[in-house]
LUMGU-939005 format. One line per 4 residues: for each residue z, x, y of N, C-alpha, C. Coordinates in pm, whole numbers, plus 50000, padded with zeros to 5 digits. Atoms other than C-alpha are relative to their C-alpha. Example, Ala and Ser with C-alpha at 12.3 -4.5 7.8 and 13.67 -1.06 7.14 Angstrom:
% LUMGU-939005
50000,50089,49881,50780,51230,49550,50000,50090,50120; 49994,49918,49881,50714,51367,49894,50073,49923,50109
END
This chain:
% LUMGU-939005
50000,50085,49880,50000,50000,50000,50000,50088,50124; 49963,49886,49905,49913,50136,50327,50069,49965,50133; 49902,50044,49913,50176,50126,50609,49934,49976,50129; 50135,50019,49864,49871,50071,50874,49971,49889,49965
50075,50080,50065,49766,49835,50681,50088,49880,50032; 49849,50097,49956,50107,49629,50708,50021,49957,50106; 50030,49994,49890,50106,49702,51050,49883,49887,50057; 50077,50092,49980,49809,49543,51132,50022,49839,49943
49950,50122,50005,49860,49259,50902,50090,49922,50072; 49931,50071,49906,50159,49205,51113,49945,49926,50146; 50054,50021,49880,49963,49219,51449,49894,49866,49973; 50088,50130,50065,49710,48940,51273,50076,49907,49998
49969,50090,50023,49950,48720,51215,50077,49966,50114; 50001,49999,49899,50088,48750,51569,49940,49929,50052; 50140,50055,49921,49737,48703,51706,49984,49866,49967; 49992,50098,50011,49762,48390,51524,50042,49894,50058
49901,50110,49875,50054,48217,51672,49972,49982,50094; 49988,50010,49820,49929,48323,51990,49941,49895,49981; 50056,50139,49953,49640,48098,51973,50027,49898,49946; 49939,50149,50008,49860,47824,51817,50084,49968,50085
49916,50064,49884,50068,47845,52106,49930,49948,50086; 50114,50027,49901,49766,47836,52316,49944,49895,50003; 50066,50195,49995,49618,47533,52193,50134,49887,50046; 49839,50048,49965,50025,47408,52208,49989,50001,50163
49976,50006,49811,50032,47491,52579,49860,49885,50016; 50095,50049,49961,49702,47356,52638,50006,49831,49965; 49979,50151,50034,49793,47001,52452,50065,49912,50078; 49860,50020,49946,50143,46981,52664,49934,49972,50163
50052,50026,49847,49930,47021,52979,49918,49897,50009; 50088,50065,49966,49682,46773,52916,50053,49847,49931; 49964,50112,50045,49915,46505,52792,49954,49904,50097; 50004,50082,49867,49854,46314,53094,49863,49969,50041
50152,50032,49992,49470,46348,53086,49943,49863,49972; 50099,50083,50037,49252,46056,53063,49917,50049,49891; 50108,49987,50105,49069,46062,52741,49980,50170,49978; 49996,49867,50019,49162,46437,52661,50054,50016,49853
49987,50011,50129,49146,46513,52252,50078,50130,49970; 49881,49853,50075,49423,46777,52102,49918,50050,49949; 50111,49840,50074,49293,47101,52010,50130,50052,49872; 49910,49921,50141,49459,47246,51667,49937,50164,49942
50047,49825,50006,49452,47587,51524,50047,50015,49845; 49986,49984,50154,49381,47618,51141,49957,50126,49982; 50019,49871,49979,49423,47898,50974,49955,50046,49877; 49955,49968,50113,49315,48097,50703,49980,50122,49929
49959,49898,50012,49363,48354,50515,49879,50134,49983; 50092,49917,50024,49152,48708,50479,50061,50100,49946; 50005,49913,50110,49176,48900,50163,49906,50134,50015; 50054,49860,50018,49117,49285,50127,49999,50003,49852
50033,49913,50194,48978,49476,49757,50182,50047,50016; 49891,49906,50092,49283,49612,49573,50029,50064,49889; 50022,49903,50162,49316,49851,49285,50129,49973,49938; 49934,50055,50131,49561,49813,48978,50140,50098,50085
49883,49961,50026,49794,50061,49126,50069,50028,50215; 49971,50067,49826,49772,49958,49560,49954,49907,50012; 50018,50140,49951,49788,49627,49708,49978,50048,50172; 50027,49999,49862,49618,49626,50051,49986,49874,50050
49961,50170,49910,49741,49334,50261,49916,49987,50111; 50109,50027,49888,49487,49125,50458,50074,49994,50127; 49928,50060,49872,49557,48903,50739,49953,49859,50023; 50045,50149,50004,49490,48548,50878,49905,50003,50132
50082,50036,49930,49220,48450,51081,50018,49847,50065; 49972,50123,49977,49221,48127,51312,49854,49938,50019; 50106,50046,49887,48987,47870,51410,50021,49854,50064; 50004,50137,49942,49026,47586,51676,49910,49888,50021
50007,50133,50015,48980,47250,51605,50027,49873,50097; 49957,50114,49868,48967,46924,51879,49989,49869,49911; 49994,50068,50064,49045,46617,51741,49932,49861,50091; 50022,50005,49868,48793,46444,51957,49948,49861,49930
50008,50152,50107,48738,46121,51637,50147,49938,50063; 49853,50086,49977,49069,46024,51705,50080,49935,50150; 49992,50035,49850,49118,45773,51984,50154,49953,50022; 49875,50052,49931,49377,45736,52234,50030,49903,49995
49915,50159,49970,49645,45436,52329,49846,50004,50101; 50045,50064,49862,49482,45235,52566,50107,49926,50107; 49910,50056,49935,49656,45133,52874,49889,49928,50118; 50106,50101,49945,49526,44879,53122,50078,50024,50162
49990,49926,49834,49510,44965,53517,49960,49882,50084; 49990,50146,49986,49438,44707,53770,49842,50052,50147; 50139,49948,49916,49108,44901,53896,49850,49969,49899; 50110,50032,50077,48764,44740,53752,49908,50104,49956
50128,49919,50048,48564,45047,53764,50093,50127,49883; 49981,49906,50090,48831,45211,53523,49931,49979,49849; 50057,50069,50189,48693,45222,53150,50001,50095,49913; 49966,49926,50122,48731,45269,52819,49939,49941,49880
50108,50043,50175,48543,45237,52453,50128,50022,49939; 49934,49979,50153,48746,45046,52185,49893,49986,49881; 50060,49948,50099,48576,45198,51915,49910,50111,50030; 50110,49864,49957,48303,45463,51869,49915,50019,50119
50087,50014,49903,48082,45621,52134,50095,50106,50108; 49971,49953,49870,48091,45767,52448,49948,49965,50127; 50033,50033,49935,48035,45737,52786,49898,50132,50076; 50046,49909,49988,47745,45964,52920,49998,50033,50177
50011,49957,49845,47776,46150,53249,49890,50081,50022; 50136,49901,49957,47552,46364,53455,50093,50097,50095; 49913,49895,49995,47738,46676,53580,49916,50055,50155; 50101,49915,49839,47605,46861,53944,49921,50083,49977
50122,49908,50011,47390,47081,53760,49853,49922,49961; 50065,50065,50085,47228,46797,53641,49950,49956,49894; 50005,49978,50120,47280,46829,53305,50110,49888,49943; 49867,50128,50058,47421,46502,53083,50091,50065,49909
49903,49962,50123,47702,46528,52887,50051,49876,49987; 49957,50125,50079,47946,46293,52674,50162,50046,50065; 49882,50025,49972,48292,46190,52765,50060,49893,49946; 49917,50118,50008,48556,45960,52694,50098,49948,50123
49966,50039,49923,48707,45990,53032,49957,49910,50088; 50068,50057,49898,48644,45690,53204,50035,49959,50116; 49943,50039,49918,48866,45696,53496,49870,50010,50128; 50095,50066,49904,48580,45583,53759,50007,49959,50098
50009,50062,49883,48532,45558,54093,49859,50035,50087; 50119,49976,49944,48270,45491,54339,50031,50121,50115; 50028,49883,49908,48204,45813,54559,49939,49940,50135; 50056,50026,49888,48045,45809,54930,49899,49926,50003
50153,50019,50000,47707,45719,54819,50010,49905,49885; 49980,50093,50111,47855,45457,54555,49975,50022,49902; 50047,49959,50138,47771,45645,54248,50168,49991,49915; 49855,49990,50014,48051,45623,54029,50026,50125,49914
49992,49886,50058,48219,45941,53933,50128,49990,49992; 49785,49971,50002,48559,46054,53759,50078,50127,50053; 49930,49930,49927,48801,46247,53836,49974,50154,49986; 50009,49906,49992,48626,46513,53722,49898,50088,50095
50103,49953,49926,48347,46484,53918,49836,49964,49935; 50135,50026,50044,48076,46393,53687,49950,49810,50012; 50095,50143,49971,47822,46064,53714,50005,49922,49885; 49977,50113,50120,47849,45747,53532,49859,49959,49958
50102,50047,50005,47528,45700,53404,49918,49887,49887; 50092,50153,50069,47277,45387,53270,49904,49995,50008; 50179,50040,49986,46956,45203,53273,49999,49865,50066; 50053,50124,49913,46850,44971,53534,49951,49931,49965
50062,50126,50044,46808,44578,53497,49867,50018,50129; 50115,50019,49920,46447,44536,53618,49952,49821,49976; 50058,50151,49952,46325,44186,53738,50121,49921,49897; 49912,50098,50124,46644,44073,53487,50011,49969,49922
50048,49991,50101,46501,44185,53213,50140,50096,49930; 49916,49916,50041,46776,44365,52991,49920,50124,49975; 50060,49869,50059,46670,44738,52946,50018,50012,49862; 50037,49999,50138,46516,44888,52627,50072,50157,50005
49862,49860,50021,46766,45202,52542,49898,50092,49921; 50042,49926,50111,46557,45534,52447,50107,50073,49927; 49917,49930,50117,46760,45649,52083,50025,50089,50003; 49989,49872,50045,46693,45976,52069,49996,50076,50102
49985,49896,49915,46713,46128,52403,50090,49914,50161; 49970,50028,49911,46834,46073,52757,49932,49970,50146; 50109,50036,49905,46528,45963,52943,50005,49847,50040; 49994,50136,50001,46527,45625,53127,50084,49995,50099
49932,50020,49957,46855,45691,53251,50075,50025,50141; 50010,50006,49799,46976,45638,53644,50158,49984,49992; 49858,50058,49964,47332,45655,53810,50024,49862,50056; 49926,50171,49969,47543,45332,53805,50056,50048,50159
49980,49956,49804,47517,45335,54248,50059,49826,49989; 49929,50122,49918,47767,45020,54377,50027,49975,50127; 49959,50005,49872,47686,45103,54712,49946,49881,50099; 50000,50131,49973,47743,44794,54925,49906,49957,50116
50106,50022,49884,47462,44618,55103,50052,49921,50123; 49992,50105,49900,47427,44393,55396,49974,49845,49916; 50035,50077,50085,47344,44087,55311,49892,49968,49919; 50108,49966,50100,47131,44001,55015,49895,49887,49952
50057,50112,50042,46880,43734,54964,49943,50055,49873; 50050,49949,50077,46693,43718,54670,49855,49892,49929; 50148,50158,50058,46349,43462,54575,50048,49967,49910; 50000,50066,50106,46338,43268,54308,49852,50007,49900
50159,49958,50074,46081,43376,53984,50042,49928,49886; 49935,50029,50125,46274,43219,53672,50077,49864,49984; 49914,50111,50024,46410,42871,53583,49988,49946,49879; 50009,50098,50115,46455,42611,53323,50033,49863,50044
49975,50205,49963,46467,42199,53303,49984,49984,49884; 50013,50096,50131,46555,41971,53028,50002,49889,50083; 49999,50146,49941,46502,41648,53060,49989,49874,49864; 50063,50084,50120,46494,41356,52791,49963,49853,50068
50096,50112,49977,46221,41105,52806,50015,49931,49981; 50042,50138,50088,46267,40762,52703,49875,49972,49942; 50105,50023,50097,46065,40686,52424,49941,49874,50002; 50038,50129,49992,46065,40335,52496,49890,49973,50119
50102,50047,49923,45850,40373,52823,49922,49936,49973; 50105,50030,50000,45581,40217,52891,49887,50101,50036; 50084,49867,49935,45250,40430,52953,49955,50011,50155; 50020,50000,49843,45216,40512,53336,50095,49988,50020
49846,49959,49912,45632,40488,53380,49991,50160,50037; 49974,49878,49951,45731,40778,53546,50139,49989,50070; 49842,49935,50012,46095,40960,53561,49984,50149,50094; 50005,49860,49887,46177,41228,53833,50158,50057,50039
49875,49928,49964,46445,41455,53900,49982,50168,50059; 50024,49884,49905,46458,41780,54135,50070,50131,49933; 49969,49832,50042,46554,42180,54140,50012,50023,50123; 50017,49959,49872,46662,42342,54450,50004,50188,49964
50007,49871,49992,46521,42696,54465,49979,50107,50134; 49917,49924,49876,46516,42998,54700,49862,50047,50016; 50086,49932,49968,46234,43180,54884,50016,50124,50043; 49949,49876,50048,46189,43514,54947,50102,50068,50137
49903,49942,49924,46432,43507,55259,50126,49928,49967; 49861,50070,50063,46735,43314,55048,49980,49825,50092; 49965,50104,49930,46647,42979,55227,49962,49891,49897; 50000,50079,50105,46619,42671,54989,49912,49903,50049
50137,50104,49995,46315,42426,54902,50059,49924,49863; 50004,50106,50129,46313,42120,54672,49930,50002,49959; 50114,50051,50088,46117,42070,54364,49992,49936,49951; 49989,50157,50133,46078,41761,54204,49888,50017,49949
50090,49981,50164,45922,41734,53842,50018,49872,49989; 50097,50138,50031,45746,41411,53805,49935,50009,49830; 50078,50052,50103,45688,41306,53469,49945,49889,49980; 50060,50128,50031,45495,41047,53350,49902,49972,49852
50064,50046,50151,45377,40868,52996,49860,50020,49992; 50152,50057,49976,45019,40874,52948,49953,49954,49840; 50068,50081,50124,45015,40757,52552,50139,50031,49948; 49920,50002,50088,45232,40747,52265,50033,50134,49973
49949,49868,50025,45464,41069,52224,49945,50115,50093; 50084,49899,49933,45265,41218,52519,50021,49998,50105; 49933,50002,49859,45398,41298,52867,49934,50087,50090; 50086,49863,49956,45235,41496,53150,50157,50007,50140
49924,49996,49874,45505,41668,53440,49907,50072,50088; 50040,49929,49879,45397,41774,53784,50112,50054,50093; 49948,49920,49904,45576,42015,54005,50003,49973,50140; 50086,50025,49862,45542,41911,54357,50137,50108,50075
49957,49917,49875,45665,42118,54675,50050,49868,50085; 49979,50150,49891,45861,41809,54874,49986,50013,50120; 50000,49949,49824,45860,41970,55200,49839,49977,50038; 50108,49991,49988,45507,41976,55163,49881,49919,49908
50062,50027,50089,45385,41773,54915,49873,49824,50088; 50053,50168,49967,45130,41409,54979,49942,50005,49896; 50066,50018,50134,44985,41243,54772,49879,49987,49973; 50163,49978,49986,44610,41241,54868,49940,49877,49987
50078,49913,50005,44338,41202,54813,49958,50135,50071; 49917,49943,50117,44351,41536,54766,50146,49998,49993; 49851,49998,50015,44715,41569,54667,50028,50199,50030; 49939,49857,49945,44896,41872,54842,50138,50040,49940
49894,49929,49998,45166,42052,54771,50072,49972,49836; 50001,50005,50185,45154,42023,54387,49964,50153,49930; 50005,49872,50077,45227,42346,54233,50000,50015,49868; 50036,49954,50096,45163,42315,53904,50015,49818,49895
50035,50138,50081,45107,42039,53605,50007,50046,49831; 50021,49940,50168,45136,42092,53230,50068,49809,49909; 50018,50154,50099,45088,41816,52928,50124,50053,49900; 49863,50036,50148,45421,41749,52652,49960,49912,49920
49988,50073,50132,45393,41657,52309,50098,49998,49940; 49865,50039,50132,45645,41508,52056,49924,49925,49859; 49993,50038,50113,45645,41466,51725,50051,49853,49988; 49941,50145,50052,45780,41121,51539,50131,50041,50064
49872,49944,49993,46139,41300,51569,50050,50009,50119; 49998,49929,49866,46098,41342,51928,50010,50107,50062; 49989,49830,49926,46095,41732,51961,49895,50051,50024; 50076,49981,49915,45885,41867,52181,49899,50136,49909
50100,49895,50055,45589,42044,51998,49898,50097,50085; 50089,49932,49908,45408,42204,52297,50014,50116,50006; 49946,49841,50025,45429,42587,52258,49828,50076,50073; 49847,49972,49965,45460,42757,52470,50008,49898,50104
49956,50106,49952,45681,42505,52627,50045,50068,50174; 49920,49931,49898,45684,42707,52955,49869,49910,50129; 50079,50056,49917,45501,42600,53324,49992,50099,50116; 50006,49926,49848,45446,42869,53607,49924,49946,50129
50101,50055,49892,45399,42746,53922,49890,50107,50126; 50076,49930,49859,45147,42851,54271,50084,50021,50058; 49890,49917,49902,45322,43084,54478,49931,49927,50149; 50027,50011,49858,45315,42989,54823,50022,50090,50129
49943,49886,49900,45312,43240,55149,49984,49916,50080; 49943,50024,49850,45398,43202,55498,50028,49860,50032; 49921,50097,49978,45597,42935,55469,49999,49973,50147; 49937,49991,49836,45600,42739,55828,50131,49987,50022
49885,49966,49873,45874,42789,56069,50103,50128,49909; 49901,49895,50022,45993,43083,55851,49911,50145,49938; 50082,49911,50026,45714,43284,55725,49995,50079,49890; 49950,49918,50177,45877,43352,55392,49879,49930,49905
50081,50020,50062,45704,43340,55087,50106,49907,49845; 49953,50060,50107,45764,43116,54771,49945,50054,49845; 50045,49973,50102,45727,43295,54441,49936,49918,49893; 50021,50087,50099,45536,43164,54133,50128,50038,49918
49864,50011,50115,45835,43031,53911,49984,49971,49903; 50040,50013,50113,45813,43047,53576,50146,49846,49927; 49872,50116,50065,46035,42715,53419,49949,49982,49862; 49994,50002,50179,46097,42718,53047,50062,49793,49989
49960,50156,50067,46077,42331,52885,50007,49971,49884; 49984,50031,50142,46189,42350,52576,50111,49923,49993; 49915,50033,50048,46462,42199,52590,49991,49833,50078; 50062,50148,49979,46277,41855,52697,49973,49925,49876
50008,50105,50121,46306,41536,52409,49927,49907,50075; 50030,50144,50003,46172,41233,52376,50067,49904,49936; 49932,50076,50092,46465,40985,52243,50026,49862,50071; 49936,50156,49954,46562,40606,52259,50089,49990,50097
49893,50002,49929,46771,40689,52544,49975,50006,50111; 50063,50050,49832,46718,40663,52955,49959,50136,50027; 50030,49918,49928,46586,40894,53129,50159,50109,50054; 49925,49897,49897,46824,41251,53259,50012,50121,49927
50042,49892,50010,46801,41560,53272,50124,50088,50007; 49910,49919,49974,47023,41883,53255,50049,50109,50127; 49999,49961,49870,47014,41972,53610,49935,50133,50039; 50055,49932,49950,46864,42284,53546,50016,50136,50064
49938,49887,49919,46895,42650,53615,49875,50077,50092; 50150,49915,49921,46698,42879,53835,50062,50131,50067; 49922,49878,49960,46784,43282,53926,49989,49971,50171; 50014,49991,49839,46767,43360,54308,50141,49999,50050
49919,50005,49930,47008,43350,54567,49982,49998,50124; 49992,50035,49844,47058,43222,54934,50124,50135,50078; 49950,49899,49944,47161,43528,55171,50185,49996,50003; 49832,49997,50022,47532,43637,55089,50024,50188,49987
49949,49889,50034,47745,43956,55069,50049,50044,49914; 49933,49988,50106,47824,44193,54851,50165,49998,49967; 49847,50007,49981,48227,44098,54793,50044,50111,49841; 49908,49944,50102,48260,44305,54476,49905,50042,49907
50115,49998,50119,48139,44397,54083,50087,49996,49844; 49893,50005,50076,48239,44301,53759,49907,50088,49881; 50054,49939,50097,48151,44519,53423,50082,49946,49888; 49976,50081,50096,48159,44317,53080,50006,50119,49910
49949,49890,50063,48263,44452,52743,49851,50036,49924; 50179,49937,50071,47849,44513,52656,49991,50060,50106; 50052,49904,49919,47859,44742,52968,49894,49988,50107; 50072,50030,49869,47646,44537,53189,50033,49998,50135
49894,50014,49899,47761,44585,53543,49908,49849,50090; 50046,50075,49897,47716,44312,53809,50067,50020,50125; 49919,50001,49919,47720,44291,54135,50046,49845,50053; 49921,50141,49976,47960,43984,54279,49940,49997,50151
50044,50006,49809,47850,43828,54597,50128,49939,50042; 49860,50102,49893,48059,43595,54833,49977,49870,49920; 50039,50063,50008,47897,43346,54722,50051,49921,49835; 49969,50024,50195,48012,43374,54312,49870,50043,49914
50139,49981,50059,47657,43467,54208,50051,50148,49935; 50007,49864,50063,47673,43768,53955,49870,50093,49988; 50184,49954,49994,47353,43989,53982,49976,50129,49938; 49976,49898,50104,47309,44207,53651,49929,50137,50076
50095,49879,49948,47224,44575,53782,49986,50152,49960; 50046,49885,50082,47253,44795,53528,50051,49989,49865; 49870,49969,50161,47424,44863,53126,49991,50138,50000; 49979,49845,49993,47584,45113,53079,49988,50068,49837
50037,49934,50120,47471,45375,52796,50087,50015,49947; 49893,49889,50065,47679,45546,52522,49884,50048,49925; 50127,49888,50044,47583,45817,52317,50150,50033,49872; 49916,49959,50144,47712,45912,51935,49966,50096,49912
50034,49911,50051,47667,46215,51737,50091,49969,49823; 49950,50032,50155,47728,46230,51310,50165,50030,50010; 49876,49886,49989,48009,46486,51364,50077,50030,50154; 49927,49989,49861,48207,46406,51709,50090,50135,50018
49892,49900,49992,48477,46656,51591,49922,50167,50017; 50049,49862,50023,48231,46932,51602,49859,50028,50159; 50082,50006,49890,48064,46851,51955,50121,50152,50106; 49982,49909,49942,48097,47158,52217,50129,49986,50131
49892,50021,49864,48425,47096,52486,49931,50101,50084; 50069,49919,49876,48304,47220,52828,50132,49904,50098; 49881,50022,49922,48548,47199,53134,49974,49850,50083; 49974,50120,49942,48627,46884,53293,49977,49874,49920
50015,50060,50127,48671,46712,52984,49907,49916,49950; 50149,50072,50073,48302,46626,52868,50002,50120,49871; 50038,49910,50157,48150,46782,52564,49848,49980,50027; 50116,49950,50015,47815,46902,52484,49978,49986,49872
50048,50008,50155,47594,46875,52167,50056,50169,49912; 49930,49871,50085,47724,47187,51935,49840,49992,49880; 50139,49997,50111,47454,47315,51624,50110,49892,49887; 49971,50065,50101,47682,47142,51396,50091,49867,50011
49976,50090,49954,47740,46839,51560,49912,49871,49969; 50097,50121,50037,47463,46634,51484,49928,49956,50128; 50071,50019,49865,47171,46476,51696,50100,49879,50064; 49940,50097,49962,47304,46238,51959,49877,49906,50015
50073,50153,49995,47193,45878,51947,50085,49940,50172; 49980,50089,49869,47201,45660,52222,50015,49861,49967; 50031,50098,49995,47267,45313,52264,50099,49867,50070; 49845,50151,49970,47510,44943,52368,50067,50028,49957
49862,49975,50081,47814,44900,52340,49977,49838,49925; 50009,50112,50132,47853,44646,52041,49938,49993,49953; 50061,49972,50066,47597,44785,51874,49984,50081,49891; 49948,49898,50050,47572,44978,51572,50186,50096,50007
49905,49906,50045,47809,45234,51513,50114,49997,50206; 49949,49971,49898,47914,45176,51912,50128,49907,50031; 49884,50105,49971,48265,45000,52032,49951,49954,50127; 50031,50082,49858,48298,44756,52349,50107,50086,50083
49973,49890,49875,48371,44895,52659,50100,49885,50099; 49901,50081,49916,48682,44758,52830,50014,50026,50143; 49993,49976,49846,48693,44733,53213,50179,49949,50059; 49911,50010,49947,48993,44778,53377,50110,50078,49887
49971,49949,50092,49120,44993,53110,50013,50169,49956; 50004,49834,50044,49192,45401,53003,50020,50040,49883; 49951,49880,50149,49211,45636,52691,50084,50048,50041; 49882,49887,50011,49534,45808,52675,49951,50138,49957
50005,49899,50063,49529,46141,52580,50067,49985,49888; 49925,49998,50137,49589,46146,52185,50091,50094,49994; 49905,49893,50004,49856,46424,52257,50155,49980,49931; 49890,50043,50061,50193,46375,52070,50083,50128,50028
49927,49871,49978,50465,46583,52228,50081,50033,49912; 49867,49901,50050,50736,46608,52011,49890,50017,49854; 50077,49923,50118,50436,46694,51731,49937,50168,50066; 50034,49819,49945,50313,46966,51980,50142,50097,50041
49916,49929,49984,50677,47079,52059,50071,50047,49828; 49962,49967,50153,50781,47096,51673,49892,50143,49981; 50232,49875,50059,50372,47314,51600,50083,50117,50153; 49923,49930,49871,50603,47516,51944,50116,50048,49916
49899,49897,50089,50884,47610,51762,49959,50054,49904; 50054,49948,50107,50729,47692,51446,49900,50140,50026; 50088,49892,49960,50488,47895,51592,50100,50145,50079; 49896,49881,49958,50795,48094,51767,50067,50047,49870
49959,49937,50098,50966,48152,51476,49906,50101,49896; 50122,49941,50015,50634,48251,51293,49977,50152,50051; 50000,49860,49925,50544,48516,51573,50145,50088,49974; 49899,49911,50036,50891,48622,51518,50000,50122,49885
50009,49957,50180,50873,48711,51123,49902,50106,50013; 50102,49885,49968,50543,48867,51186,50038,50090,50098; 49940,49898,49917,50702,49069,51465,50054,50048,49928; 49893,49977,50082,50957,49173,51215,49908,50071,49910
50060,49939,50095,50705,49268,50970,49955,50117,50062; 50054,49875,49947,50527,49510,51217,50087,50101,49973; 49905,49900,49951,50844,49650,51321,50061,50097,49880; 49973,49934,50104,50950,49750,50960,49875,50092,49982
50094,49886,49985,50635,49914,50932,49991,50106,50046; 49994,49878,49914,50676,50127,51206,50087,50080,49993; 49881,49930,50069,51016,50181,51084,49983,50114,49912; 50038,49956,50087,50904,50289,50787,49917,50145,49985
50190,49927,49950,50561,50466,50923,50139,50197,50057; 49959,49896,49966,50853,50705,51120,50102,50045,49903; 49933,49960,50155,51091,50769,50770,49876,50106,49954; 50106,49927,50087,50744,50878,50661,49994,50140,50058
50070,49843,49919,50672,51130,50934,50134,50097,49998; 49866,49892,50023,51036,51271,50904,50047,50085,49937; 49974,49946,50168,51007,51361,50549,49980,50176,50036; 50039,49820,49957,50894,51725,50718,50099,50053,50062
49852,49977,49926,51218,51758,50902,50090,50100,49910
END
């Protein structure tokens, strides 16, 4: 056995503790973090050759471990733009170099320029609702994606392009009755126009509606202000067989005395019968909005944000991404507690929350740091006593090492 050899082993197993204290300190400090995953320090052992008549003692090697699968408490805050994923996933930021990364911190706030960023500094980022269409999420990379901006306008009108009407027909009409009921929609400076939808029988199971513009409508010869016309069929059963059961109307510009314009509106009628019963309708929805402020924004647990007017109108304006890799525990920690893809991490996917492999995203909500003190102050003593022993071992060595050199004395 060689007394260098001992020596060293001692100093190895030293070097050990240190960095189990190190990850120890580092746990103790970040108890308090938002969405900050314990680092551990496994260890193991490294074997030297030995012959039948010397034993040469290795030493231990470490390597740190983040436990970055294992989610925090959640605690609930009384700020909307805080957030947090119960279940898998992450939330993807964009960093000042411009480079995304993954987090679980979602303590969130809007910055100068309304972007929302945490406390570390990095960007909350998503994919923009276009015309109110939900976005299509690319899987496999991070293209598409735009910062969630909540910065607050003036006021906001908004046209009207999208509606729906039910209505049920009496079946009993006669042919040539006609049943009418209105829609009040928006133009493109938030100011409101009536539309009444004129139906009328023209045979058995067969109905035709007209659209008219009331502000503007007569009845002719020619007939004005008739934006659009479409024929309904029913079955015996009375359900409406006309496919597609939709009607877009003529856009109108320069509206007089305001000069606004009236979009073509698309109104979905499917959900128009024909039954033994009177005439009425379901009053009818239609997007738009009459000029209001922004008073606020709420974010649901699928990560859609809206913004809130004065008014109560919600106006979807972005979802927010996550992003999931095979092997979370083996993604790269980088400072300000994001992470990076690692080689043995796996590709990251993208996608909703409540999708797949992804959890829902709670608003008004934080990750704890999974830190457990009196488990990191216990892995703290142990590790002192530890360094001790191995101190102890050196020191006999050296003991020893000078017995040796004396022998010439």
């Amino acid at each position: 056995m060689s007394l260098y050899g001992t020596m060293r082993t001692g100093v190895s197993g030293m070097n050990a503790q240190s960095n189990r204290l190190s990850t120890v300190a580092e746990n103790i400090a970040n108890a308090n973090t938002t969405g900050y995953k314990r680092a551990s320090t496994e260890f193991s052992s490294m074997i030297l050759p030995s012959s039948n008549g010397a034993y040469n003692s290795g030493g231990v090697q470490t390597q740190v471990r983040y436990s970055i699968s294992e989610q925090g408490a959640t605690t609930y805050t009384t700020s909307g733009s805080d957030l947090a994923i119960d279940g898998g996933g992450f939330f993807i930021v964009e960093g000042a170099n411009g480079q995304e990364y993954l987090t679980r911190a979602g303590a969130f706030v809007p910055d100068k320029e309304g972007n929302l960023v945490n406390a570390a500094g990095f960007t909350l980022m998503g994919y923009e609702y276009q015309a109110g269409a939900d976005p299509t999420v690319v899987v496999n990379g991070f293209d598409g994606l735009t910062k969630v901006n909540l910065s607050s306008e003036g006021l906001v009108a908004q046209g009207s392009t999208r509606g729906s009407m039910g209505a049920n027909l009496p079946s009993g009409a006669a042919v040539g009755d006609t049943s009418t009921t209105s829609l009040v929609v928006y133009d493109s400076q938030g100011n409101t126009r009536i539309l009444d939808f004129v139906y009328e029988k023209t045979a058995a199971n067969n109905w035709s509606v007209e659209i008219r513009d009331r502000a503007t409508y007569t009845a002719g010869p020619p007939a004005t202000g008739v934006l659009g016309t479409a024929a309904l069929a029913f079955d015996a059963s009375g359900a409406l067989t006309t496919s597609p059961a939709t009607l877009t109307t003529t856009a109108i510009t320069g509206l007089p005395g305001t000069g606004a314009n009236l979009a073509a509106i698309t109104v979905d009628l499917t959900k128009t019968t024909q039954l033994g019963y009177a005439f009425n309708s379901d009053g009818g929805t239609i997007d738009g909005n009459a000029p209001s402020k922004v008073a606020g924004f709420q974010i649901d647990s699928d990560g859609i944000v809206y913004v809130k007017y004065e008014n109560g109108k919600l106006d979807p304006r972005y979802r927010i991404a996550l992003a999931n890799v095979q092997s979370p525990d083996k993604l790269l920690p980088e400072s300000g507690n994001v992470y990076s893809q690692g080689v043995d991490s796996g590709v990251i996917i993208t996608g909703f929350a409540g999708a797949g492999s992804f959890g829902e995203i709670l608003s008004g909500a934080l990750e704890s740091s999974n830190v457990d003190i009196a488990e990191e102050l216990t892995a703290m003593i142990e590790s002192q006593r530890n360094y001790t022993a191995n101190s102890k071992v050196f020191q006999t060595g050296a003991e020893l090492l000078d017995v040796l050199v004396n022998l010439k004395r």
